[in-house]
C-alpha positions in Angstrom: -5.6 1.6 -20.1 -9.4 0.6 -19.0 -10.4 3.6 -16.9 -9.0 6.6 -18.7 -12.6 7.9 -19.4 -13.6 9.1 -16.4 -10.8 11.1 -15.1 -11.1 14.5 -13.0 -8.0 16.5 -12.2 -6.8 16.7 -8.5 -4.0 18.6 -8.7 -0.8 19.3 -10.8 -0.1 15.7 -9.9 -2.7 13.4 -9.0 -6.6 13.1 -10.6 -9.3 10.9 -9.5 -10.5 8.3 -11.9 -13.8 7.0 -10.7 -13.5 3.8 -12.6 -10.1 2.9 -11.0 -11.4 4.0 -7.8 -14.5 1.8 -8.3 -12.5 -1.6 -9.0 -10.0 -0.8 -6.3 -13.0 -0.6 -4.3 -14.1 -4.2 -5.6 -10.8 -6.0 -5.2 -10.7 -4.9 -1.4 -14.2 -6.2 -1.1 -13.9 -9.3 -3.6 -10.6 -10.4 -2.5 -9.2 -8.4 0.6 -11.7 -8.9 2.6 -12.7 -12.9 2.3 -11.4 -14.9 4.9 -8.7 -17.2 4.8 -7.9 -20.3 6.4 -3.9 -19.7 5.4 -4.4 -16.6 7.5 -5.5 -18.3 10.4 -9.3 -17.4 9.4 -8.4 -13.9 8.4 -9.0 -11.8 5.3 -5.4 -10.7 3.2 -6.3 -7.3 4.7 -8.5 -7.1 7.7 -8.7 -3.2 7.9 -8.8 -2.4 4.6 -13.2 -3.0 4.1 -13.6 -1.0 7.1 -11.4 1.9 6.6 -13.2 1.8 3.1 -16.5 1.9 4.8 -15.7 4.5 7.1 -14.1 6.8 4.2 -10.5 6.4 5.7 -8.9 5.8 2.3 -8.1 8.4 -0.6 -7.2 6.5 -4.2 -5.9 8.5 -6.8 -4.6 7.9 -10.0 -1.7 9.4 -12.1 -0.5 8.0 -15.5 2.3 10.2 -16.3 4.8 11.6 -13.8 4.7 8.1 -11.9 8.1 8.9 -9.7 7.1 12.9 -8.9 3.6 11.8 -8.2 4.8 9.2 -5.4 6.8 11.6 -4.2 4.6 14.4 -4.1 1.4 11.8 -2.4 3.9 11.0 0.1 4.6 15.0 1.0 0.6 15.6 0.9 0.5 12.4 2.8 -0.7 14.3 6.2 -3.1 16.9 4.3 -5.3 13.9 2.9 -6.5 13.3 6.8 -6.9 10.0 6.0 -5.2 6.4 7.1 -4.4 5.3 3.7 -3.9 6.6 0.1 -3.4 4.2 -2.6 -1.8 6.0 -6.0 -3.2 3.6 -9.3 -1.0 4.0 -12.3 -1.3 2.6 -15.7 0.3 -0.9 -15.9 3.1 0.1 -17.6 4.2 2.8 -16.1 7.5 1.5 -14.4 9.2 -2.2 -14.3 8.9 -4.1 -11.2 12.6 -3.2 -11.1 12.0 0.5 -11.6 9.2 0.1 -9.1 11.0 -1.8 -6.4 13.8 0.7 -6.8 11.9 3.7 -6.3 9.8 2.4 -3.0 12.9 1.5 -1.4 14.6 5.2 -1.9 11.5 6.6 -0.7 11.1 4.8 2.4 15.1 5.4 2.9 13.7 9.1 2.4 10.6 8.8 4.5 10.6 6.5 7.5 11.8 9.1 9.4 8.6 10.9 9.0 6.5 8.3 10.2 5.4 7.1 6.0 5.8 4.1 4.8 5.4 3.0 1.4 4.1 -0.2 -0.5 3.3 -0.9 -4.3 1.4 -4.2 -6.0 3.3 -4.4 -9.3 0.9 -6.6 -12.4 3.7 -8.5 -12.8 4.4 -9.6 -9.7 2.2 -11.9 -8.2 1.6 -11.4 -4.3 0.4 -14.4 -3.0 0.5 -17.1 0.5 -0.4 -20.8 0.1 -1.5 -20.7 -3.3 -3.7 -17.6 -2.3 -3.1 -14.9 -5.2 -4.0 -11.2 -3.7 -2.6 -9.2 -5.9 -4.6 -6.8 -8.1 -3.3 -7.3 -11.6 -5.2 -4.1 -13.3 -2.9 -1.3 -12.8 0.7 -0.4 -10.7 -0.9 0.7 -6.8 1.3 2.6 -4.6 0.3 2.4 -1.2 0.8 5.3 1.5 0.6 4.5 5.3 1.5 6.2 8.8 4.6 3.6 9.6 3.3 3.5 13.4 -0.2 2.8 12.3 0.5 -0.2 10.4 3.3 -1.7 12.3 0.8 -1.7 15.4 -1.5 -3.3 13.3 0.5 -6.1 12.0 1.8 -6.7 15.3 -2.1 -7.4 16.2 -2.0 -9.9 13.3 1.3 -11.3 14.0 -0.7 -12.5 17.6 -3.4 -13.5 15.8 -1.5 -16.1 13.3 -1.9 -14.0 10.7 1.4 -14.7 9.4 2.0 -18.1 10.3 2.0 -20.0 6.9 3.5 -16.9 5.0 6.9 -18.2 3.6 10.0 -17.0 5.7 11.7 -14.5 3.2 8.4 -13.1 1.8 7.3 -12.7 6.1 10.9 -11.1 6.1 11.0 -8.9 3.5 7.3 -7.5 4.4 6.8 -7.7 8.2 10.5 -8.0 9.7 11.5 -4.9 7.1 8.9 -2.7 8.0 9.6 -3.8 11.6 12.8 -2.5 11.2 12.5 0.5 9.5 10.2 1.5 12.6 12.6 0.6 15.4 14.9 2.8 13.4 12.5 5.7 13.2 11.3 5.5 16.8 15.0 5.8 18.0 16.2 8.5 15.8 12.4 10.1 17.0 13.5 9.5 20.8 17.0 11.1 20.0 15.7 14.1 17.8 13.4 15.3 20.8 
């Protein structure tokens, strides 16, 4: 691992690595922030330079733990007060497999409390029209209000955001999520 110098202890969980934190910080600005004509002029993640500017995003970083300290970000997720929290683990820390498998039992587990849940694996390359996003340095969990980003993609969606995405990559990122919050908004309606 590259950044395991710098590391200060958050809690029995999570630490803050100021070197991860500090390329994070570079990739949003390097790469999900450039525009893109494959995104209809827009960067991979319009929101994501601002909310970094306006100190909306936490990053932590764990390297042992991986599955308790999802788990336990995703409980904390409301006492950060922030809009995002992205978790960056050593590369190795879990397969894609073990990865994939773990975000979908949490969002099974967490939908309902308005959290969803997203990861950029290194060895799985996220990219649209030849356009590679992904970040490649370490496993990144990434921890959002389900209501929050599914309005927000629905602004992109009208912008042509997601026009030349392929149809099962659109599918298994937008219409998912989409479902997962129709599903949480009615079993919201009926629990009040």
């Amino acid at each position: 691992d590259s950044y395991t110098m710098s590391i200060e202890s958050y809690d029995h969980f999570l630490s803050i690595n100021s070197d991860a934190t500090k390329m994070i910080h570079e990739w949003i600005s390097k790469t999900l922030s450039i525009p893109n004509k494959n995104l209809n002029g827009l960067p991979p993640c319009p929101y994501a330079k601002e909310a970094v500017l306006n100190n909306e995003i936490s990053i932590f970083y764990a390297d042992k733990n991986i599955e308790d300290s999802v788990e336990h970000t995703l409980n904390q997720f409301d006492s950060f007060k922030k809009r995002a929290v992205i978790l960056s683990c050593p590369p190795s820390s879990l397969s894609s497999k073990e990865t994939s498998s773990l975000v979908k039992k949490l969002r099974e587990k967490f939908y309902t409390n308005n959290l969803w849940l997203m990861y950029d694996h290194p060895d799985i390359e996220e990219s649209v029209a030849d356009m590679n996003f992904s970040f490649e340095h370490s496993l990144l969990f990434f921890f959002q209000k389900l209501d929050d980003l599914t309005i927000a993609s629905q602004a992109l969606y009208k912008k042509g955001y997601y026009k030349n995405w392929p149809e099962e990559y659109f599918n298994a990122v937008f219409s998912k999520r989409e479902d997962y919050f129709k599903k949480a908004t009615n079993k919201l309606n009926y629990d009040s």
